[in-house]
N, C-alpha and C positions, 0 to 999 in steps of 0.2 A: 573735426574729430568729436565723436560722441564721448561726454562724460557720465558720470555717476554723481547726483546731489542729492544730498538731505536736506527736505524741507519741515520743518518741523515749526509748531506758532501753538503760543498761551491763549486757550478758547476764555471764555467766562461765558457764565451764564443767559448772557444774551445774544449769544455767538449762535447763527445757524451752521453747524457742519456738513448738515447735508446743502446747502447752496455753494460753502465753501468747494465742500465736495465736488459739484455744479461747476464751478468756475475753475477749478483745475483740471480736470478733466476735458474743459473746451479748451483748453490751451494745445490741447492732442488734435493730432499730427503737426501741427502746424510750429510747434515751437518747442514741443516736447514729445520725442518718438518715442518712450515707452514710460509707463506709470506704475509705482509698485504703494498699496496702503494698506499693509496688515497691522500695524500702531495705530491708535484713536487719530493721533493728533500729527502722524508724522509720514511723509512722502518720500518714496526715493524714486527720483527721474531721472529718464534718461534725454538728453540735452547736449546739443551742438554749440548754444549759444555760451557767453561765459555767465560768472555769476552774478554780476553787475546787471546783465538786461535782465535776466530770470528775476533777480529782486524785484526791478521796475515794471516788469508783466506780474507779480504774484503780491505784492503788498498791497494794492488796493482793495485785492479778496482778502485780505487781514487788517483793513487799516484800524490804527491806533491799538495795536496789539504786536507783543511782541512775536519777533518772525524770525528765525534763524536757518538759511540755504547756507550748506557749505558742500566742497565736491568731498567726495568717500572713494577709498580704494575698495575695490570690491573682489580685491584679492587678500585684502587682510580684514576679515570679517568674522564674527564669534558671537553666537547668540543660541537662541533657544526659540525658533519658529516653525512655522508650518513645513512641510516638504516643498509646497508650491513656493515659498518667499526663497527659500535656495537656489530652487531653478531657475527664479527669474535673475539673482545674484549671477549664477553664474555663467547665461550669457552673457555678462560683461565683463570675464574676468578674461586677463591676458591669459595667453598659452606661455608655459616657461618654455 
């Protein structure tokens, strides 16, 4: 079953984001079927695996920096983004 996770991690200044960028995005198709990064610093994926392996594949692209994956309902969601960051919300969201 495919979930919704927020990947979010504290860059510092010696942090490359665009490699990081690099290294999450090769995790696609293969462990994560869809990618959404309209936030600097924050991922939402979409993901079969649980949270547990998803840590284990994405913190060494962060290591020794804090890293926070947790799943999101993407049926209860509220914010202020682009049109596009919606539509890709709400292919995941159930049908009532």
């Amino acid at each position: 079953m495919t979930k919704i996770y927020l990947v979010t991690y504290n860059p510092d200044v010696y942090f490359n984001k665009a490699i990081f960028h690099g290294y999450m995005t090769s995790l696609y198709p293969r462990h994560i079927t869809d990618w959404w990064h309209y936030i600097d610093t924050t991922y939402l994926i979409a993901s079969s695996l649980d949270v547990t392996s998803l840590y284990n594949l994405i913190f060494p692209g962060v290591p020794q920096r804090y890293l926070l994956i947790m799943e999101v309902d993407p049926n209860n969601a509220q914010g202020w983004l682009p049109k596009d960051a919606w539509t890709w919300l709400q292919k995941y969201q159930r049908k009532a």
